[in-house]
C-alpha positions as CSV (number, residue, x, y, z in Angstrom):
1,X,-4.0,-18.1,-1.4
2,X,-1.5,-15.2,-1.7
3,X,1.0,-16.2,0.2
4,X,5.0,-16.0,0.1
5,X,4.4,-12.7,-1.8
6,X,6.5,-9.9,-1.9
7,X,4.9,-6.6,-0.6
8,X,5.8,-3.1,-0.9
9,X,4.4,-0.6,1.7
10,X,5.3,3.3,0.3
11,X,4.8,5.1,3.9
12,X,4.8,8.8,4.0
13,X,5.4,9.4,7.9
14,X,5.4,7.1,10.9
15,X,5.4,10.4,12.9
16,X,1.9,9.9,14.9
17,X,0.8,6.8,16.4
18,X,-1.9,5.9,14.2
19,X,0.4,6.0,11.2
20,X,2.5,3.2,12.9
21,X,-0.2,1.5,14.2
22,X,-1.5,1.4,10.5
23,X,1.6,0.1,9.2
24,X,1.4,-2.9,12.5
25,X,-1.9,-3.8,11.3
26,X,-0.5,-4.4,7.8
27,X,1.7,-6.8,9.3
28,X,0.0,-9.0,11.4
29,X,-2.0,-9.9,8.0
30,X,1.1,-10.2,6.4
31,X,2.4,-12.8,8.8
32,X,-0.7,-14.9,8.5
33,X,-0.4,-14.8,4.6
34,X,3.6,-15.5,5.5
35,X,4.2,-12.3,3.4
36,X,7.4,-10.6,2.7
37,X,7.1,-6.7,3.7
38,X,9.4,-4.0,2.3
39,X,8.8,-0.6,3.4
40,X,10.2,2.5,1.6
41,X,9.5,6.0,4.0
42,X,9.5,8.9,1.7
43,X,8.8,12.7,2.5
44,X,7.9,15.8,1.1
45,X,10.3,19.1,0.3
46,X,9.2,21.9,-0.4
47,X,10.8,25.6,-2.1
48,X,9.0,27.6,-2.7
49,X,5.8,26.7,-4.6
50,X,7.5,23.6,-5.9
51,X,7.3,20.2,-4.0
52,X,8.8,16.8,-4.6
53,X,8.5,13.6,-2.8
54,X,11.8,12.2,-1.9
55,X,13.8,9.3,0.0
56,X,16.3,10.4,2.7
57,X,16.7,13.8,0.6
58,X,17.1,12.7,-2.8
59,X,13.9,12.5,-5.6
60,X,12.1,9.6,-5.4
61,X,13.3,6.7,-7.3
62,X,11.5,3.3,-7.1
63,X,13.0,2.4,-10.1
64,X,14.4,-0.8,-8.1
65,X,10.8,-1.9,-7.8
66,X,10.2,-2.0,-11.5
67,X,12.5,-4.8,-12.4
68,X,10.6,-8.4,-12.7
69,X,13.4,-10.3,-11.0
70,X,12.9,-8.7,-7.8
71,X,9.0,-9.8,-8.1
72,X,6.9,-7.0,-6.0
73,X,3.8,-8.8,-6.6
74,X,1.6,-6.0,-4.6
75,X,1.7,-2.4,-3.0
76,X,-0.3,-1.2,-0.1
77,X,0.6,3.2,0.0
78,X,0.2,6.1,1.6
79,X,-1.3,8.1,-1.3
80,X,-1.3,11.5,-0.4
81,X,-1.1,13.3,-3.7
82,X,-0.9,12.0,-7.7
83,X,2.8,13.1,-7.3
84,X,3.2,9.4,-5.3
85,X,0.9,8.1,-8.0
86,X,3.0,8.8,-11.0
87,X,6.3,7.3,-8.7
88,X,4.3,3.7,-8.6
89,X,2.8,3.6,-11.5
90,X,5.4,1.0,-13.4
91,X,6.0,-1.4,-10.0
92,X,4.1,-4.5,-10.9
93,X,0.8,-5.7,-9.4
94,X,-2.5,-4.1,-7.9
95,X,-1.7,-1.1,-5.6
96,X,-4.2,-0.3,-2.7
97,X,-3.9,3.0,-0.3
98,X,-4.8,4.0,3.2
99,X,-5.1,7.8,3.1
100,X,-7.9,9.6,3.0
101,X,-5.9,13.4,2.1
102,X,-7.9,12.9,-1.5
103,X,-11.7,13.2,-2.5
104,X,-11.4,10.8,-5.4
105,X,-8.9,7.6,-4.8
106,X,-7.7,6.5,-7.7
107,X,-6.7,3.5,-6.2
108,X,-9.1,1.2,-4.1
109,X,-8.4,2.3,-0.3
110,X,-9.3,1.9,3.2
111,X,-10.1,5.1,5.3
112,X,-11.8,6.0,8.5
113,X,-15.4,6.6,8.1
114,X,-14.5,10.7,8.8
115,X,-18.3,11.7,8.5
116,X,-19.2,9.6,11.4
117,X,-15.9,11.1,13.1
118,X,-18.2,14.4,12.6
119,X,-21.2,13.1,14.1
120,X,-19.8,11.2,17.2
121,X,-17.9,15.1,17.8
122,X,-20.6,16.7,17.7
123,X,-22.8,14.4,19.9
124,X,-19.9,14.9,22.3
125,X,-20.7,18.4,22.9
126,X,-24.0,18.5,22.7
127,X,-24.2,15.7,25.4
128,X,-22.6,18.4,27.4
129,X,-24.6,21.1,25.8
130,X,-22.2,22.9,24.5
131,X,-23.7,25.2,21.5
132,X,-21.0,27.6,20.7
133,X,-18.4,25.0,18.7
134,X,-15.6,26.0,16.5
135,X,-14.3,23.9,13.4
136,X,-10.4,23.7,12.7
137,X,-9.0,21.8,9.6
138,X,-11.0,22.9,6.9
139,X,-8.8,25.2,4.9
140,X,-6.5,22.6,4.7
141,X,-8.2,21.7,1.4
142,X,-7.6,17.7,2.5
143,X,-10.2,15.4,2.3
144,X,-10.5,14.0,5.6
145,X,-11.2,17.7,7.0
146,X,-13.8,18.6,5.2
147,X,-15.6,15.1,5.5
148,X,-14.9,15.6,9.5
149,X,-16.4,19.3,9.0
150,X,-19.6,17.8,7.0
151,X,-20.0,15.0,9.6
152,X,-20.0,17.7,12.2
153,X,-22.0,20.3,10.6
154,X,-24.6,17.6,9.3
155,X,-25.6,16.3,13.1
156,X,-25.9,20.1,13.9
157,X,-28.4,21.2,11.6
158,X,-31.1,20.7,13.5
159,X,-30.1,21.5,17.0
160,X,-29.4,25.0,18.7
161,X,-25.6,25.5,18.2
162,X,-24.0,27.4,16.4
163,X,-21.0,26.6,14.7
164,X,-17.7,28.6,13.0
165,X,-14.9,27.5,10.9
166,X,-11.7,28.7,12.1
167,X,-8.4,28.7,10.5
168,X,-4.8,27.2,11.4
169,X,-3.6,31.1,10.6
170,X,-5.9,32.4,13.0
171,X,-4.1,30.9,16.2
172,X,-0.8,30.4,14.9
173,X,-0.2,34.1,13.0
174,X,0.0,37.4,14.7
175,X,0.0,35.7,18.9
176,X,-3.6,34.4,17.8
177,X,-5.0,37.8,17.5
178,X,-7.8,36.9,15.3
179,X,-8.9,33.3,17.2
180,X,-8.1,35.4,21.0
181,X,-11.0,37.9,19.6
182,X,-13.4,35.3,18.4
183,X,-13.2,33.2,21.4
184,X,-13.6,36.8,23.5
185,X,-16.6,37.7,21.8
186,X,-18.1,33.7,21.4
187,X,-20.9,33.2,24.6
188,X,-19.5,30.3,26.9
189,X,-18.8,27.5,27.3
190,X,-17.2,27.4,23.8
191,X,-16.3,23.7,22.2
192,X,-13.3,23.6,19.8
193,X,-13.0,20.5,17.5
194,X,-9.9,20.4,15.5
195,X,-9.0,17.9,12.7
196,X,-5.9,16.2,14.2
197,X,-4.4,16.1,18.1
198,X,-1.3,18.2,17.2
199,X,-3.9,21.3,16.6
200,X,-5.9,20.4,19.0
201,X,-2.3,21.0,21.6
202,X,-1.5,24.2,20.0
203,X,-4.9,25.5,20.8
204,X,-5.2,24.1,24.0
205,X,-1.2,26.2,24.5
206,X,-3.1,29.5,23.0
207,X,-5.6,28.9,25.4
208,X,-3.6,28.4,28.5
209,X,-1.2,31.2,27.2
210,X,-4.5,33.3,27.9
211,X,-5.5,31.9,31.2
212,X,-9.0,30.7,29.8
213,X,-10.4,28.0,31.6
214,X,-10.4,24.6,29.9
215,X,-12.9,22.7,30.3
216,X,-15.1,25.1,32.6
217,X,-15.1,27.8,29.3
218,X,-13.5,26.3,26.9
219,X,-13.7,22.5,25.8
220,X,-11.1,21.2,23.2
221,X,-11.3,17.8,21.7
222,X,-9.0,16.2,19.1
223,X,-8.9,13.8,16.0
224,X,-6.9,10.1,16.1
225,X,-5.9,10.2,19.7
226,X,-2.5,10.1,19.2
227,X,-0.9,9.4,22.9
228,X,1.8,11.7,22.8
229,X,-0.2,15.2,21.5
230,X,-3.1,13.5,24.3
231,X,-1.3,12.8,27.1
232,X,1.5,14.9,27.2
233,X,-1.1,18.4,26.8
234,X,-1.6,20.4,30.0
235,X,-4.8,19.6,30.2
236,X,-4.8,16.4,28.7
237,X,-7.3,16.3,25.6
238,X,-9.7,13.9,24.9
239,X,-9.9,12.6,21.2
240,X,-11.5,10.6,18.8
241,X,-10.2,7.5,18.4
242,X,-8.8,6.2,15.2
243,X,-9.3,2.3,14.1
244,X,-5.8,2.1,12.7
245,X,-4.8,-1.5,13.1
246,X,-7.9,-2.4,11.9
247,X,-7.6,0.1,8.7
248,X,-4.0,-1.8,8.2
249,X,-5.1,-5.1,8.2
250,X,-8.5,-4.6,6.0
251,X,-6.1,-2.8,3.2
252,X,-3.5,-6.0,3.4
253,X,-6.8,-7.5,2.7
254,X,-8.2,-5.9,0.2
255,X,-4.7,-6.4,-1.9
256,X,-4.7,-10.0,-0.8
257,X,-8.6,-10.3,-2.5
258,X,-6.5,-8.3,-5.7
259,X,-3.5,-10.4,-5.8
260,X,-5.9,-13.3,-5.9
261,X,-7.9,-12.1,-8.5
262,X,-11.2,-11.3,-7.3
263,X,-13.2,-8.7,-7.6
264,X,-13.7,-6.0,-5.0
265,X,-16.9,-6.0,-3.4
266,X,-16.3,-1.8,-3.0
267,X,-13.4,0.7,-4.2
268,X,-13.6,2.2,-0.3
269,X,-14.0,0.8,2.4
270,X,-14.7,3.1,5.3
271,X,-14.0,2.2,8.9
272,X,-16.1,3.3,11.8
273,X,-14.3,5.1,15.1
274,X,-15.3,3.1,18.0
275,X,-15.7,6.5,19.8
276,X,-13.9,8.7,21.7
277,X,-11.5,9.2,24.5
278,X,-12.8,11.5,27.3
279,X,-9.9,13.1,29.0
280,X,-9.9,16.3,30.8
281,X,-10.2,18.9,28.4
282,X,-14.2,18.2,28.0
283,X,-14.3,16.8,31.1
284,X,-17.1,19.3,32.0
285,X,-21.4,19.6,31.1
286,X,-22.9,23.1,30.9
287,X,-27.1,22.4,31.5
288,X,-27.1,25.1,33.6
289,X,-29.0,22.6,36.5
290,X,-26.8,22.2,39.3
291,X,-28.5,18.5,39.8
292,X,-28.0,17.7,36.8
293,X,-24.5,18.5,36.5
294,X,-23.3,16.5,39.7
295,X,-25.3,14.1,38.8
296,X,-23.7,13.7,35.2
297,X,-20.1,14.4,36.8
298,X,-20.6,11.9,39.3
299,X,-21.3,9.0,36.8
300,X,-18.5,10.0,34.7
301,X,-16.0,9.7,37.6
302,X,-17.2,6.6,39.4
303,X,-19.0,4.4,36.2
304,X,-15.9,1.8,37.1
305,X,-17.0,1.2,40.5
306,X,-20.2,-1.1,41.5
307,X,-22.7,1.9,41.7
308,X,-26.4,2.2,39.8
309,X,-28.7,4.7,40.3
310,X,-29.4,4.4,44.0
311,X,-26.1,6.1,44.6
312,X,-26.4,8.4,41.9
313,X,-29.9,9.6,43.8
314,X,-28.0,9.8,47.2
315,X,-24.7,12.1,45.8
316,X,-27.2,14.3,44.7
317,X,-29.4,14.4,47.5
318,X,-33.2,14.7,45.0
319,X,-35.6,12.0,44.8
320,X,-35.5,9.3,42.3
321,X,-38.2,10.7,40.2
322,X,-36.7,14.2,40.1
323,X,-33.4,13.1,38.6
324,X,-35.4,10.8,36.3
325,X,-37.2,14.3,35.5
326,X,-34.2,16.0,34.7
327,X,-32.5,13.4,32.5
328,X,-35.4,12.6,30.4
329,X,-36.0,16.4,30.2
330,X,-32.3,17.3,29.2
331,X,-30.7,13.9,27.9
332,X,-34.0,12.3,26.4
333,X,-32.9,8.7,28.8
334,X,-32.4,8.3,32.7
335,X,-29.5,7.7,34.8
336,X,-29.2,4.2,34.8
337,X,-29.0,4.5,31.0
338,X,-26.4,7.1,30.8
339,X,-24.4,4.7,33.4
340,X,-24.4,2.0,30.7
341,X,-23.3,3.9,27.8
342,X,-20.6,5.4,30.2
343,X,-19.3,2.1,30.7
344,X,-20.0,0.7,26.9
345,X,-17.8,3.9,26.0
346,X,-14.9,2.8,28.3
347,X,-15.4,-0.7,27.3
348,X,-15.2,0.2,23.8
349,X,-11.6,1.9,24.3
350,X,-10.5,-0.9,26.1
351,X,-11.4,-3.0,23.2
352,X,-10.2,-0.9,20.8
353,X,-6.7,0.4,22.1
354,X,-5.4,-2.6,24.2
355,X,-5.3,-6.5,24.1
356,X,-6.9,-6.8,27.7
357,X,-9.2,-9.8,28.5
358,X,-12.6,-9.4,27.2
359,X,-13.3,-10.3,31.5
360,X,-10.5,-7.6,32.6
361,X,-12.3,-5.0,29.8
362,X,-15.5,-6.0,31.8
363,X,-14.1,-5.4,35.2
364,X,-12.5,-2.4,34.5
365,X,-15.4,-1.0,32.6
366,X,-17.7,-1.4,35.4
367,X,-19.1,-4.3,34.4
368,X,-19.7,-7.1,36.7
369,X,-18.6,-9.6,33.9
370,X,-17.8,-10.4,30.8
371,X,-21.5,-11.8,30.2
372,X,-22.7,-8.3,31.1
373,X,-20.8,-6.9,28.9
374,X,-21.6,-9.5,25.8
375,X,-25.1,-8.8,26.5
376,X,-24.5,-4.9,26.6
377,X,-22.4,-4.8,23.5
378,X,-24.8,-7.2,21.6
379,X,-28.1,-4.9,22.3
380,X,-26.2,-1.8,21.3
381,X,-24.1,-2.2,18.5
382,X,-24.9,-6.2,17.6
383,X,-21.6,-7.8,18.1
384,X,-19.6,-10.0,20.5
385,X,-16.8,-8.0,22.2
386,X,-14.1,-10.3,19.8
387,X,-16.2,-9.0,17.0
388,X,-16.2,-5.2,17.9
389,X,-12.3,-6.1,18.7
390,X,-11.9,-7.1,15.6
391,X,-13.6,-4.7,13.6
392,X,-12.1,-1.6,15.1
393,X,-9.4,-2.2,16.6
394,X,-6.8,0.6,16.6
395,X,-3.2,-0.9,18.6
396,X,-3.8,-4.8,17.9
397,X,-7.0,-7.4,18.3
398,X,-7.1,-9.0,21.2
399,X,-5.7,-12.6,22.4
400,X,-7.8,-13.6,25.1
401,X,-11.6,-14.0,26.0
């Protein structure tokens, strides 16, 4: 086993949440493989159309890295650009990266799967039928953004929407003249998906700035749910969430398998999203049935209390075979089915972005127990809750059962 080893981790920001939670999930492999972890931040200036990588200000130097007596016997990076690349290349042993900013790896890495990322945004508005839905990220030329864009163009093709790509330029240059005149002339509700949460806020700002009424006209969701861009956004924004523990600790393991010196079974792995975190900025449904609506609204905002569809029938005041009617007509299931994957969503974030109980998850999920749940999580995606833990965990696997 590879252990006692001396690792270098080549980070190029901490500045989000996922990127630290990347770098925890590194180390809580690390410690089990009693690794040694030495982390070198670096950051990119630019002046005008040149660019270097640097440490604290200076160029980069890793030079220190190179010399066999201080034994770097792996490297896990941040490889944003070949410029990194070309800084590594003479530190000794195999070299594995996390980002997903380049088409073509040269190194083997370990990514988020960002064409699913597309397809679980998209389902997200059209299971609010929203069919007017703008793109941002995808003249950033970066990898990640246009798999997100494909993802989300991909589960569209076949549906009624209609969707636009947008530019950064268009809401940040000239008070957002261009994206205010889009957004005027777009049919509502419109749904905006941007490529990270920190665009995501500046468009929810524009917005606001405009009095346009999020989510009633204007839905917003973001990318890696980072908790500060989330929470701290008036109205909060829902996001998709990003695995990044669990993308840290498969890349720790990937250069373990290296170090060891076996073979790969793939140069990338790719790492699901365990969905996405509803918060008020698409905290609305646009059917255009009034029934339908409150019915939707009123599972979304009760699915943690002990109710099933006998309640659901009595807030909306129809017969049980009308709302049956309606959901099969509009969602393709009924109501006690969109109850459960309410609750399988919210149990899935609870899995995924805290170390809670598997029976507290349950509980607060709307489960009645942690067997419910089991047998829930088993039928849909064919895993225990440890083992959906596990696999996509983004702050830390759980301890307790």
């Amino acid at each position: 086993m590879a252990q006692g080893k001396r690792i270098l981790i080549i980070a190029a920001t901490t500045e989000r949440d996922y990127q630290r939670e990347t770098l925890l999930g590194i180390r809580e492999f690390a410690e089990r493989r009693r690794w040694t972890l030495f982390v070198q931040m670096i950051s990119r200036i630019t002046q005008g159309k040149l660019s270097q990588w640097t440490v604290a200000g200076y160029p980069l130097d890793l030079s220190e890295f190179h010399s066999s007596d201080f034994a770097i016997h792996g490297t896990i990076v941040d490889l944003m650009d070949v410029g990194i690349l070309r800084a590594i290349a003479k530190i000794p042993g195999p070299k594995v990266s996390y980002s997903d900013c380049l088409a073509h790896s040269p190194l083997p890495r370990v990514t988020m799967d960002n064409l699913q990322v597309g397809r679980l945004a998209a389902r997200h508005f059209l299971e609010r039928n929203v069919k007017h839905l703008g793109f941002f990220g995808a003249d950033w030329k970066l990898h990640f953004a246009l798999q997100r864009q494909a993802g989300f163009v991909r589960e569209l093709e076949h549906t009624e929407a209609v969707v636009t790509s947008l530019s950064h330029a268009a809401v940040e240059e000239g008070e957002g003249r261009e994206f205010r005149d889009w957004l005027e002339r777009t049919p509502k509700p419109v749904g905006l998906w941007a490529a990270d949460d920190y665009f995501a806020r500046r468009i929810a700002q524009r917005c606001a700035g405009w009095d346009m009424d999020i989510p009633r006209d204007v839905l917003i969701l973001g990318s890696n749910n980072d908790a500060f861009h989330c929470e701290f956004c008036i109205p909060s924004l829902s996001s998709v969430i990003m695995p990044s523990r669990a993308i840290g600790y498969k890349a720790a393991e990937m250069l373990d398998t290296l170090m060891r010196g076996q073979p790969l079974s793939r140069h990338e792995l790719l790492i699901p999203s365990p969905g996405i975190v509803e918060r008020t900025s698409t905290k609305a449904t646009a059917f255009g049935c009034g029934e339908l609506d409150r019915a939707l609204r009123f599972i979304r905002e009760n699915a943690t209390q002990p109710i099933g569809v006998k309640q659901v029938v009595e807030h909306v005041a129809v017969s049980k075979r009308s709302l049956e009617s309606l959901f099969s007509t509009h969602l393709g299931h009924g109501p006690g089915e969109e109850l459960r994957c309410v609750r399988l969503a919210l149990a899935k974030f609870y899995l995924t972005t805290t170390s809670r109980p598997i029976g507290q998850v349950a509980h607060l999920s709307g489960f009645s127990d942690a067997a419910h749940l089991g047998r829930v999580l088993q039928r849909h995606e064919r895993q225990t809750p440890i083992e959906y833990r596990r696999r996509h965990a983004s702050v830390g696997e759980g301890s307790a059962s």
